[in-house]
MMTF fields as JSON, N, C-alpha, C and O atoms, coordinates in Angstrom:
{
  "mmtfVersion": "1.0.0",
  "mmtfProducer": "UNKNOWN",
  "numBonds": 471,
  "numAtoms": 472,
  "numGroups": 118,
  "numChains": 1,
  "numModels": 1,
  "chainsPerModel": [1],
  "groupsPerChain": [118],
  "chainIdList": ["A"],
  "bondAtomList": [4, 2, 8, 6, 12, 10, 16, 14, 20, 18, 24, 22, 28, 26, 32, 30, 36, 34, 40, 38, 44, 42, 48, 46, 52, 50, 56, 54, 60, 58, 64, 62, 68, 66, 72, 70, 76, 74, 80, 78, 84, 82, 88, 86, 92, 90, 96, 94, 100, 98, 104, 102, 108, 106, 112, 110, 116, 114, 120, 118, 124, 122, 128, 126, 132, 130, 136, 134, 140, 138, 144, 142, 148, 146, 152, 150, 156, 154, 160, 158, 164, 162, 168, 166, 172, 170, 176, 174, 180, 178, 184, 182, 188, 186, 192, 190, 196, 194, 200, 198, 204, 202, 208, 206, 212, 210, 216, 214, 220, 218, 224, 222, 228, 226, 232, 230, 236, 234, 240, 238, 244, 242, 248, 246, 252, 250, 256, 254, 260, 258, 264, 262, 268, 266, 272, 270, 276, 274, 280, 278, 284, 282, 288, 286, 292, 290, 296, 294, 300, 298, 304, 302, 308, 306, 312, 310, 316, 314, 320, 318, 324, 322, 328, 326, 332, 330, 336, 334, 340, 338, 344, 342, 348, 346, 352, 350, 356, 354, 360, 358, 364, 362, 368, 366, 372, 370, 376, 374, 380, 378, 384, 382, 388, 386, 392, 390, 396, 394, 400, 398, 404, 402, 408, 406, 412, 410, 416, 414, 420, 418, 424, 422, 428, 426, 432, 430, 436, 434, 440, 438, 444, 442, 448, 446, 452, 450, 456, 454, 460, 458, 464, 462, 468, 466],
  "bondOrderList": [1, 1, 1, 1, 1, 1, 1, 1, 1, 1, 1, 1, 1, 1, 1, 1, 1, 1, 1, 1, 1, 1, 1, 1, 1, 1, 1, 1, 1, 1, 1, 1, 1, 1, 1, 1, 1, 1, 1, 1, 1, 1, 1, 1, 1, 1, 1, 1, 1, 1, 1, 1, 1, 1, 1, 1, 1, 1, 1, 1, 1, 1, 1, 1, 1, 1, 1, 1, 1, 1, 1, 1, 1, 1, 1, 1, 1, 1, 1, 1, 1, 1, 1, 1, 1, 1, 1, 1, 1, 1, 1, 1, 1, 1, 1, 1, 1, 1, 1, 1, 1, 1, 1, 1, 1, 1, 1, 1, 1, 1, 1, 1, 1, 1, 1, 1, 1],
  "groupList": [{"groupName": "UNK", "atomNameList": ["N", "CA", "C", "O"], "elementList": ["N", "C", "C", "O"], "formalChargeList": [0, 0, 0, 0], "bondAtomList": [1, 0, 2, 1, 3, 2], "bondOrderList": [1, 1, 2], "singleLetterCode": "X", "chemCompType": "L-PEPTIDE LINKING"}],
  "groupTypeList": [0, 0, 0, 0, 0, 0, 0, 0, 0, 0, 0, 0, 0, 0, 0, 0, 0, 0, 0, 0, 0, 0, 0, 0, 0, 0, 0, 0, 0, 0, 0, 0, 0, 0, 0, 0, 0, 0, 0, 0, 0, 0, 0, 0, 0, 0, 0, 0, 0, 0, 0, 0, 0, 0, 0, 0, 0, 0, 0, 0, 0, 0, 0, 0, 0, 0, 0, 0, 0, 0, 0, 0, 0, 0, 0, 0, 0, 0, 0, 0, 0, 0, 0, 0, 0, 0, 0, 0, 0, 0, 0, 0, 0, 0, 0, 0, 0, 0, 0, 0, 0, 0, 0, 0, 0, 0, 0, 0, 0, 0, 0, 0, 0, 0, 0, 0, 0, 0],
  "groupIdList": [1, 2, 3, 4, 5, 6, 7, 8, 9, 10, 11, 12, 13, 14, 15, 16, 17, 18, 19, 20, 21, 22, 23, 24, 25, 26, 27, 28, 29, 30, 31, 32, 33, 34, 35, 36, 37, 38, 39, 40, 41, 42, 43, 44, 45, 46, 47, 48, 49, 50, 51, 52, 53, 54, 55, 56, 57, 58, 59, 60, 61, 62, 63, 64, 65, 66, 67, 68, 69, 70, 71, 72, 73, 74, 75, 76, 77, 78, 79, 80, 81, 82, 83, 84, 85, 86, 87, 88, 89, 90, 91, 92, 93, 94, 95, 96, 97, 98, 99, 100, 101, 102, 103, 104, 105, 106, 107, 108, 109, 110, 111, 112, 113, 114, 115, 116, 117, 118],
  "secStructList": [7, 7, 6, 6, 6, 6, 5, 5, 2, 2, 2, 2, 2, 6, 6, 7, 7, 7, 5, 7, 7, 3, 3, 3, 6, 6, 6, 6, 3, 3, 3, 7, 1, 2, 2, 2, 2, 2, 2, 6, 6, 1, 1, 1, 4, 4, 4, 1, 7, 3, 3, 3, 1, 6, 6, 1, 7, 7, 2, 2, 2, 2, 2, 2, 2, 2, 2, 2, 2, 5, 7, 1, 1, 7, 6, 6, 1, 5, 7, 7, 3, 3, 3, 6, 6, 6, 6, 3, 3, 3, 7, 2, 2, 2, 2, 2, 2, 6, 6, 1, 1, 7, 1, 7, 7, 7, 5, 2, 2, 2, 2, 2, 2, 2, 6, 6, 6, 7],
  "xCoordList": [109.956, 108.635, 108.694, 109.081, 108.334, 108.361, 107.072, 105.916, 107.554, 106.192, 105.92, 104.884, 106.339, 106.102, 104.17, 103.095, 104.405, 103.039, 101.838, 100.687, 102.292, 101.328, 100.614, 100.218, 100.603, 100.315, 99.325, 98.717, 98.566, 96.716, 96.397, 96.8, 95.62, 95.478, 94.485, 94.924, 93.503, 92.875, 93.88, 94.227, 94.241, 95.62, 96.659, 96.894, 96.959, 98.135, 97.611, 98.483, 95.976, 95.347, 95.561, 95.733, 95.541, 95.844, 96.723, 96.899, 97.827, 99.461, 99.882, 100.734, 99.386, 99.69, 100.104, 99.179, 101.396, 101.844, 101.78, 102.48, 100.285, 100.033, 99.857, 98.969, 100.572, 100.67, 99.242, 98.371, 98.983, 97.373, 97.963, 99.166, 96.4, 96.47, 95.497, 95.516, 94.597, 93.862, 94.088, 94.648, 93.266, 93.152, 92.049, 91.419, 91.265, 90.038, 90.27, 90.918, 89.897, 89.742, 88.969, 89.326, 88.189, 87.326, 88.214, 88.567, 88.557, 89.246, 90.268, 90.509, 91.106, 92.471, 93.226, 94.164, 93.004, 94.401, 93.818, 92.871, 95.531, 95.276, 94.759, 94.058, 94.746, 93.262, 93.832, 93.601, 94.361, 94.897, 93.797, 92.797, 94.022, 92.522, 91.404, 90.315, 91.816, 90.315, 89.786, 88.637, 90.588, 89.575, 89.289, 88.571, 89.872, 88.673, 87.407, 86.419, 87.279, 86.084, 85.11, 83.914, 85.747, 85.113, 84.555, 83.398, 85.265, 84.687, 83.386, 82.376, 83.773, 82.69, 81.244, 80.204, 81.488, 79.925, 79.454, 78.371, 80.184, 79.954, 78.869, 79.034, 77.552, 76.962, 77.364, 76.963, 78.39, 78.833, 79.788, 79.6, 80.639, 81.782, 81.388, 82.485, 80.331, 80.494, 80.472, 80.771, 80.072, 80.003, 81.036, 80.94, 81.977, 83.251, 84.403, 84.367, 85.478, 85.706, 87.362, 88.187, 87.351, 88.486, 89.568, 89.014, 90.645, 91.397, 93.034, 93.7, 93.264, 94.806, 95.914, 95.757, 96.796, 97.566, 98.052, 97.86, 98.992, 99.965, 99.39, 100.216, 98.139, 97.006, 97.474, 97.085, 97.921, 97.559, 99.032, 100.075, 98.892, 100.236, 100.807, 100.197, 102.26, 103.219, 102.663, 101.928, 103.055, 102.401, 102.916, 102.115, 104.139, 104.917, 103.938, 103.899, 103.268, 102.511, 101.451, 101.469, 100.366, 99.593, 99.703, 99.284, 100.474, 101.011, 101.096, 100.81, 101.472, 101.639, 100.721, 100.627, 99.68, 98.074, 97.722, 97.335, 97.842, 97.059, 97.202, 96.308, 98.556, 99.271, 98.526, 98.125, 98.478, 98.232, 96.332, 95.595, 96.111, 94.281, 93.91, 92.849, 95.196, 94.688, 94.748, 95.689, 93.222, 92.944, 94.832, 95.32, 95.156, 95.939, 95.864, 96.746, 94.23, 93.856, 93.395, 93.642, 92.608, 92.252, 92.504, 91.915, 93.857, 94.373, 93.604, 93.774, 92.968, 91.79, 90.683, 89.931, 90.694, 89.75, 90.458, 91.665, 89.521, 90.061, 89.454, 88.281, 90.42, 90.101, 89.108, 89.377, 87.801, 86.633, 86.423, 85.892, 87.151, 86.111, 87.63, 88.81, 87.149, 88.106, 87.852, 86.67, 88.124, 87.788, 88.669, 89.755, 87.604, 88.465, 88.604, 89.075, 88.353, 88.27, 89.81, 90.588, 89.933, 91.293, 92.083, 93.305, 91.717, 92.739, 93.392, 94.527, 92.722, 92.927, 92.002, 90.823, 92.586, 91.495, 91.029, 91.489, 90.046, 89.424, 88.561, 88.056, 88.507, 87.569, 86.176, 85.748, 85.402, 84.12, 83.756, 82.912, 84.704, 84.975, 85.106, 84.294, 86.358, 86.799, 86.141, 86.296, 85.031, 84.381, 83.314, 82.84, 82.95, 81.569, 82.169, 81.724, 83.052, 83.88, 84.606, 84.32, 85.122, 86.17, 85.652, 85.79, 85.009, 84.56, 83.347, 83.126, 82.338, 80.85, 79.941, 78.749, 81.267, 80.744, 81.224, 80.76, 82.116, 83.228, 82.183, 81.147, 82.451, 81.856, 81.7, 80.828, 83.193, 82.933, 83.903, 85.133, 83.027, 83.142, 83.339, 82.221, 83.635, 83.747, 84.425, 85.573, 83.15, 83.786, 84.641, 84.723, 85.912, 86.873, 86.809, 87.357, 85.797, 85.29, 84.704, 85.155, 83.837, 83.016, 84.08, 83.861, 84.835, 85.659, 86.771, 87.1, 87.212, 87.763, 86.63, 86.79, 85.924, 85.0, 84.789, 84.642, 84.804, 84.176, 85.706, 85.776, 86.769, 87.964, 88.018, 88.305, 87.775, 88.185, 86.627, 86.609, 85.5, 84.58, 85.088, 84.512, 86.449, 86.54, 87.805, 88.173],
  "yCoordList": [-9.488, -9.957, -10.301, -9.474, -11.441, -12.057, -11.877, -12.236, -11.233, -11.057, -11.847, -11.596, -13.26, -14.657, -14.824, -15.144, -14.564, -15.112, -14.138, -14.37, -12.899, -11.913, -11.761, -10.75, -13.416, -13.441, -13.513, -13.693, -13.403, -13.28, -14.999, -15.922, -14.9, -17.157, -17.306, -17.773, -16.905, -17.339, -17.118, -18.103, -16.148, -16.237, -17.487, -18.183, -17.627, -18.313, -19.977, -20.774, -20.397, -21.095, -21.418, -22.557, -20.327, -20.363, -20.26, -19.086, -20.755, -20.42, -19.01, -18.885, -18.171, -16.914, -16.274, -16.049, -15.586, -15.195, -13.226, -12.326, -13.397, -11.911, -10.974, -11.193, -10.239, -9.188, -9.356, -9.661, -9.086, -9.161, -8.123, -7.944, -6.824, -5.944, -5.579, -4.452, -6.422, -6.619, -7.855, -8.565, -8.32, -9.5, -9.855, -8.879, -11.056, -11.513, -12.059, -13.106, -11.603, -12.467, -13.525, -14.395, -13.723, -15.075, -16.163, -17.127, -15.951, -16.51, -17.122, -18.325, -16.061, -16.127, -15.877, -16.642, -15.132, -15.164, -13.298, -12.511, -13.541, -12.342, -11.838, -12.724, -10.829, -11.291, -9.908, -8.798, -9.883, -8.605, -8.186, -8.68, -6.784, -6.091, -6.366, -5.8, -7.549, -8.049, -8.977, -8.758, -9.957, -10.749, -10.388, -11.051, -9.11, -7.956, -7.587, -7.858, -7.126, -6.916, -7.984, -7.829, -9.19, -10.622, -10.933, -11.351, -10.798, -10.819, -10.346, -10.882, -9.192, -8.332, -8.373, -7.937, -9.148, -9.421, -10.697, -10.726, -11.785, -13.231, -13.091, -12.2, -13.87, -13.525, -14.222, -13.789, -15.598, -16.127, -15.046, -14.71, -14.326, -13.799, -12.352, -11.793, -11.27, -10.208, -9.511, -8.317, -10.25, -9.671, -9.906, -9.721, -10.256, -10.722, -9.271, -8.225, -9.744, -8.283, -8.384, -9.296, -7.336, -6.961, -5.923, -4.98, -6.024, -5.069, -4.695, -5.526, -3.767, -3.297, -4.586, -5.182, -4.943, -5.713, -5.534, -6.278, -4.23, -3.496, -3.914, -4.276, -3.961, -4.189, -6.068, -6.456, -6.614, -7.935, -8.201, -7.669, -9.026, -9.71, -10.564, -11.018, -10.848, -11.643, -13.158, -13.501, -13.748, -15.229, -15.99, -16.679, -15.791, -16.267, -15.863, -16.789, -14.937, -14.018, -14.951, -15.675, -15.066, -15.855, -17.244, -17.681, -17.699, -19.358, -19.541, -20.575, -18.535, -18.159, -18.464, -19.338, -17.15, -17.559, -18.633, -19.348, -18.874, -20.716, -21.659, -22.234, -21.654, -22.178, -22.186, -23.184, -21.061, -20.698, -20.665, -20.475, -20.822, -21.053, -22.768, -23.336, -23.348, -24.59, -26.014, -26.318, -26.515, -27.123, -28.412, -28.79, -28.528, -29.49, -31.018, -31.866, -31.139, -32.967, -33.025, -34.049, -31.672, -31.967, -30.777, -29.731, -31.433, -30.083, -29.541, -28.347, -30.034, -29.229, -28.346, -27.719, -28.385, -27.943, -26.643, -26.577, -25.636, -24.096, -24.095, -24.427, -23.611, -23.409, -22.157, -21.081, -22.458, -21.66, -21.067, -19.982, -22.344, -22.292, -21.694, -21.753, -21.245, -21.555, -22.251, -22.307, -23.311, -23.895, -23.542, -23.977, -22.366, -21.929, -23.167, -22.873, -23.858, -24.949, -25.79, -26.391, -25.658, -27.007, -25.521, -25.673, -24.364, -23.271, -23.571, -23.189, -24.086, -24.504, -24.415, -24.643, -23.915, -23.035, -24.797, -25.795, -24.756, -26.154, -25.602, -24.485, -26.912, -27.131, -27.08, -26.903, -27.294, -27.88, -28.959, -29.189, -29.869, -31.282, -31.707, -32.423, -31.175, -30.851, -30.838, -31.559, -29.331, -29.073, -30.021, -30.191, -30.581, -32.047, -32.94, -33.161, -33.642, -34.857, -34.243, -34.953, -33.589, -33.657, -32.634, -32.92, -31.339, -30.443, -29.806, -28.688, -30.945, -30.912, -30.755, -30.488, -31.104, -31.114, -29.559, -29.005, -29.414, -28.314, -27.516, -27.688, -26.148, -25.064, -23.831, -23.181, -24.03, -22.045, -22.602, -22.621, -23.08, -23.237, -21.719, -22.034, -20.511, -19.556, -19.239, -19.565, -18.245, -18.404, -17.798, -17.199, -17.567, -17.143, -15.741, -14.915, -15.622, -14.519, -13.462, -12.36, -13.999, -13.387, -12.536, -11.356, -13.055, -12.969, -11.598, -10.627, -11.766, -10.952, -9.88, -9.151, -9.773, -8.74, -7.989, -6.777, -8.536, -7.82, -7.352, -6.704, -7.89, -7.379, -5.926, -5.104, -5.397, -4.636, -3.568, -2.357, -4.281, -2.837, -2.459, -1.486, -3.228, -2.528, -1.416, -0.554],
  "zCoordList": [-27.385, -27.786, -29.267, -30.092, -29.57, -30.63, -31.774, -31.548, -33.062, -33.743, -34.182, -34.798, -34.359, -34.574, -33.665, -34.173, -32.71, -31.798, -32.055, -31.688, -32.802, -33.325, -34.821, -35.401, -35.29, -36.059, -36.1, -35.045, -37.43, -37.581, -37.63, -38.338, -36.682, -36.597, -38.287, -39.337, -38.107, -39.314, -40.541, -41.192, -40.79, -41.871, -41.69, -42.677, -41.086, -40.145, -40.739, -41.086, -40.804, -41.269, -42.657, -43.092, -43.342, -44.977, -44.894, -45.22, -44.603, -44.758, -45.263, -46.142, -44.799, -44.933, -44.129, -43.348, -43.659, -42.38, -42.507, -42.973, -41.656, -41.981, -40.498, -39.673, -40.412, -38.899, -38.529, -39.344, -36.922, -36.405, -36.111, -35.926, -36.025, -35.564, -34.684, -34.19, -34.401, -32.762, -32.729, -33.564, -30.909, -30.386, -30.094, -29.688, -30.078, -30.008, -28.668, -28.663, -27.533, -26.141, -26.16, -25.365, -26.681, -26.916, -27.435, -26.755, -28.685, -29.764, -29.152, -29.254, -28.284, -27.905, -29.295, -29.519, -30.03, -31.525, -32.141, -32.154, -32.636, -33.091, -34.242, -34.729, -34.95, -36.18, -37.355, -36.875, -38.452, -39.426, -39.354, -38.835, -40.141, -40.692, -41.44, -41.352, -42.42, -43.404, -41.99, -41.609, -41.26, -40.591, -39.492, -38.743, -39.156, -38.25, -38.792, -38.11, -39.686, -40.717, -40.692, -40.443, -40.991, -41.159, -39.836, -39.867, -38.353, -37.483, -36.96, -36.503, -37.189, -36.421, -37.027, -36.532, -38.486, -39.14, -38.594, -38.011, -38.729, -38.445, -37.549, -36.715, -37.469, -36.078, -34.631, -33.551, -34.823, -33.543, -33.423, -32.254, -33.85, -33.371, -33.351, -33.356, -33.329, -33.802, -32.606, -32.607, -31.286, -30.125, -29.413, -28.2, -29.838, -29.09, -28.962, -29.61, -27.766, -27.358, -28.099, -28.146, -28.486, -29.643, -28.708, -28.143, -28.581, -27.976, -28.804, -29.421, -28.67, -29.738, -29.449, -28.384, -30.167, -30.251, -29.232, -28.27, -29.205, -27.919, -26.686, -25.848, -26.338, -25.158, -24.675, -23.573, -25.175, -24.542, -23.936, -24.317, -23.037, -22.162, -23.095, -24.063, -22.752, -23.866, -23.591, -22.665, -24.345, -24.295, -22.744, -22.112, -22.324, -21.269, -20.039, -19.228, -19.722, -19.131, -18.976, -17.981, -19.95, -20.297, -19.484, -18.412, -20.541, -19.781, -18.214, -17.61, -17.746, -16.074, -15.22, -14.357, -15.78, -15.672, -15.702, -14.778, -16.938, -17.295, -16.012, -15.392, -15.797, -15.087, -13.55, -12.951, -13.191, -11.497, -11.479, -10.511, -12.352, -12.637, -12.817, -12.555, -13.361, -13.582, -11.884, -11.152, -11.906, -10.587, -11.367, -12.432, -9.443, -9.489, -9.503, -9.368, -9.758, -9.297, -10.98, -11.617, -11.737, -13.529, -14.199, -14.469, -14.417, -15.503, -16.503, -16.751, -16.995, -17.845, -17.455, -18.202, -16.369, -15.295, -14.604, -14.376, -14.314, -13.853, -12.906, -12.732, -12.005, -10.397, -10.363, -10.898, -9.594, -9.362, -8.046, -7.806, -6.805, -5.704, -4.717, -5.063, -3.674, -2.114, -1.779, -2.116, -1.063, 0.408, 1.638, 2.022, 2.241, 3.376, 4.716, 5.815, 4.539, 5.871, 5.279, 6.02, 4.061, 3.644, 3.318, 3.308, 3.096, 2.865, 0.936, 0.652, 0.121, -0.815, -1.758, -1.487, -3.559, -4.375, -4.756, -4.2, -5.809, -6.322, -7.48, -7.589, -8.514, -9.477, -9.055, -7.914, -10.352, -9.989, -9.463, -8.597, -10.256, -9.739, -8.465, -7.878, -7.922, -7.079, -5.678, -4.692, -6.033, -4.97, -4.768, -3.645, -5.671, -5.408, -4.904, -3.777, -5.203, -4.611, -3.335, -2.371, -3.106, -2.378, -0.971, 0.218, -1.579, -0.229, -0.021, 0.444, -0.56, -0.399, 0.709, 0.862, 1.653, 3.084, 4.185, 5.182, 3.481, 4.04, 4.159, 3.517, 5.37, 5.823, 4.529, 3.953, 4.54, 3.869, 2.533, 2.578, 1.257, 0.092, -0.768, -1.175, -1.376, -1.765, -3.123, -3.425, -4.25, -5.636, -5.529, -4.456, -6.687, -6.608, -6.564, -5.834, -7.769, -8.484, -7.318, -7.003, -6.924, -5.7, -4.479, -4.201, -4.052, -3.314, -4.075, -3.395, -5.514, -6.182, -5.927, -4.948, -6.415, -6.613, -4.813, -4.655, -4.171, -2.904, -2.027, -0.983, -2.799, -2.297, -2.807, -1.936, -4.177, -5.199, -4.728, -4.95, -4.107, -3.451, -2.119, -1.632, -1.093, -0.061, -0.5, 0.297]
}
């Protein structure tokens, strides 16, 4: 694991290459101790969720994710839906154009969640 990718981004900004010692899940970057401080006042950022450096997956990890979340027809676009009738996850996009008509449309989320109460 490379401490190259654990750098503080807003530092990283000022050409300053300074250790992060949490992570901003919002942000996605990691953040030293003054712009932890700086965070948590800001009022867009102060509610944002902060977790220990050690706590986050390696970037390769990440990318994986990205990867297996992103719809295959708009890469910019994150897979939301099932369509159990085509057996295939889908965008938003996706699901308007393509399986608007389909029976059993299903969020991803929803489906996560009611797996994890049986």
């Amino acid at each position: 694991m490379s401490v190259k990718q654990y750098l503080c981004g807003p530092c990283l900004e000022e050409k300053a290459e300074i250790e992060g010692v949490v992570y901003c899940k919002e942000c996605d970057e990691p953040l030293c101790g003054k712009c932890k401080k700086d965070h948590v006042k800001i009022k867009v950022s102060k509610h944002h969720t902060l977790c220990d450096i050690a706590d986050i997956p390696p970037r390769e990890i990440k990318e994986l994710l990205k990867s297996l979340l992103a719809c295959p027809n708009h890469e910019k676009e994150e897979v939301v839906y099932l369509c159990k009738d085509h057996d295939m996850t889908c965008c938003n996009k996706c699901a308007m154009a393509d399986h608007r008509k389909c029976e059993e449309v299903k969020v991803l989320s929803d489906i996560v969640h009611d797996i994890n109460l049986n």
